[in-house]
C-alpha positions, -999 to 999 in steps of 0.1 A, spaced: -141 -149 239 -146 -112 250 -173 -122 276 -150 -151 293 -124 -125 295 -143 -104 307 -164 -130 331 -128 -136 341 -121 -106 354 -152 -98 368 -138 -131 392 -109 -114 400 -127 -84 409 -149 -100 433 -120 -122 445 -98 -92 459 -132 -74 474 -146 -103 494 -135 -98 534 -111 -121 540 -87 -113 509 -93 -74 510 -86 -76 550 -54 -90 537 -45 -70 513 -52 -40 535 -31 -45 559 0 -57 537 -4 -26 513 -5 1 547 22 -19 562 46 -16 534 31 17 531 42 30 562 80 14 556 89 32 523 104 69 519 81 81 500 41 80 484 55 67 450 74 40 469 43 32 482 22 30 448 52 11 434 48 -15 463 12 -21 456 21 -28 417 46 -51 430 23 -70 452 -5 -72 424 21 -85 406 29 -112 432 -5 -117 434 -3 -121 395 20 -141 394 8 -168 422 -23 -175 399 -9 -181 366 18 -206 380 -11 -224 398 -32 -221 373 -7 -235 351 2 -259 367 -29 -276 371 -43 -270 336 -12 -282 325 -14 -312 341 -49 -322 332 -44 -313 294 -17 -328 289 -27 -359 295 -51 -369 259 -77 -390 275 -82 -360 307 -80 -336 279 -108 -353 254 -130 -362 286 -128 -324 298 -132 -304 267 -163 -328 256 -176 -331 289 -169 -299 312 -199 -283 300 -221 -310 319 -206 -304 348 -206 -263 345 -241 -261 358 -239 -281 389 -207 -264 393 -224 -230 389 -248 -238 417 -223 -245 442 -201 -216 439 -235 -196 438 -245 -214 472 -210 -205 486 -215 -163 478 -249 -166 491 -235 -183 522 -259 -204 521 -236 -229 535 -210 -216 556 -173 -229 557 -146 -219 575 -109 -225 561 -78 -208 550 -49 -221 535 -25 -202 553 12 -206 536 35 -181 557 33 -178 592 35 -144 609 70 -142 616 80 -149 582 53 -121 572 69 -99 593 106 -104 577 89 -96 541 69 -71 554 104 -52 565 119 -57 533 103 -31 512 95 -34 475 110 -72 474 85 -75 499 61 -61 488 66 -89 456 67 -117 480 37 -108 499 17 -105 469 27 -144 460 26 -158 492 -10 -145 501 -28 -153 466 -18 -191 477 -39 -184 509 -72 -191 498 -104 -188 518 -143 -208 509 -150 -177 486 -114 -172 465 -114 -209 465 -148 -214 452 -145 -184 423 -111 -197 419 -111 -233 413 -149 -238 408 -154 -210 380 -121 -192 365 -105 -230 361 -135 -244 345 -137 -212 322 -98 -222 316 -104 -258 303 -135 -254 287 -120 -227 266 -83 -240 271 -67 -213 277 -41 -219 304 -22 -186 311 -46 -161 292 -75 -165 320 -60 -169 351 -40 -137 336 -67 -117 338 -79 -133 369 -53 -121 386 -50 -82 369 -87 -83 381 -76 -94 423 -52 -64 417 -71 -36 405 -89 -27 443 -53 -36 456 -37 -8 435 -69 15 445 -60 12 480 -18 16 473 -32 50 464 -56 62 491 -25 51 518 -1 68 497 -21 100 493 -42 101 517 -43 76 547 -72 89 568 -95 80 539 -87 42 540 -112 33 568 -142 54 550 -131 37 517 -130 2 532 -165 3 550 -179 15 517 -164 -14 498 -177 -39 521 -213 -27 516 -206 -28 476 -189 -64 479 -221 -73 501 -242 -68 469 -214 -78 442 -214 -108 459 -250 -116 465 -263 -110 427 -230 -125 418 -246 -158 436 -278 -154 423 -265 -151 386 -244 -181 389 -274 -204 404 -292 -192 375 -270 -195 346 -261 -232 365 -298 -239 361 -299 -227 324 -270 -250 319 -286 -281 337 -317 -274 316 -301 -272 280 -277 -303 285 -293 -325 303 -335 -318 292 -325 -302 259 -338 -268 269 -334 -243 246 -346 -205 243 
């Protein structure tokens, strides 16, 4: 069980790094940053909008695995069956860090006036922020979050524990960056370009470990391959 938690935040992780979330979370963290009193204020905020963040994927993530465990036959099918489906599953999330097939979507839930109003409204802001942009989920959040932390979740049933972590792991970078704009602000754009190169690579041997360990599972459940 140590490994999925771990696997589980090692999700998160590369969740919060990949461009379109970290862009995001960038710019919400300096912006409250730059409309508190003080550099604690500003730490404090980004807790508070990991904790949104938090906070965003457990409810959804309950919500769902609620719903599809809850009903016996879903239940039964999924726990006896999920593992069949891991590997193809595998494959395609791999294909999607790769980009070996581009998509281009974003679930957008606020638009920018409202994020403007909770932008100005400090720590409670902060909070809201952090809730409101978890729900906007782009091909590569989507795919590590529905494809691979869910299954994890019902294969393993664990409905809050997992997407628990998942979501302490999208907030670690975040609270990272609460403390380079807090202390030091000039270093933000040398720290950002260096954690886009490191995400490039993350990502990349993230894919191919996925395609592999789908393969692996195709092999052992469907031919009986064993090592």
């Amino acid at each position: 069980m140590l490994l999925v938690i771990l696997s589980a935040l090692w999700l998160g992780v590369l969740t919060s790094i990949s461009p379109c979330p970290l862009a995001t979370n960038i710019a919400a963290i300096s912006f409250i940053g730059k409309n508190v009193s003080s550099p604690y204020k500003a730490v404090f905020s980004g807790f508070l909008y990991t904790f949104g963040r938090v906070l965003s994927y457990v409810g959804v993530g309950v919500i769902i695995l609620a719903g599809l465990l809850s009903v016996p036959s879903v239940a039964n099918f999924l726990q006896h069956y999920i593992s069949l489906f891991m590997g193809p599953l595998l494959i395609a999330v791999g294909i999607i860090l790769l980009e070996l097939v581009k998509f281009n979507f974003s679930t957008g839930v606020c638009g920018a006036e409202l994020q403007n109003k909770l932008k100005n409204n400090g720590l409670i802001g902060a909070l809201l922020l952090g809730i409101l942009f978890a729900l906007s989920f782009c091909p590569v959040s989507a795919a590590l979050f529905f494809g691979s932390l869910l299954s994890l979740s019902v294969e393993h049933n664990s409905k809050v524990l997992l997407p628990l972590v998942y979501g302490i792991g999208t907030g670690l970078p975040v609270i990272i960056f609460a403390f380079i704009i807090a202390f030091s602000f000039n270093s933000v754009g040398k720290a950002y370009n260096k954690l886009v190169k490191i995400e490039f690579w993350m990502r990349k041997i993230t894919g191919v470990l996925f395609i592999v360990a789908g393969i692996y599972y195709i092999a052992t459940h469907f031919f009986g391959f064993s090592i």
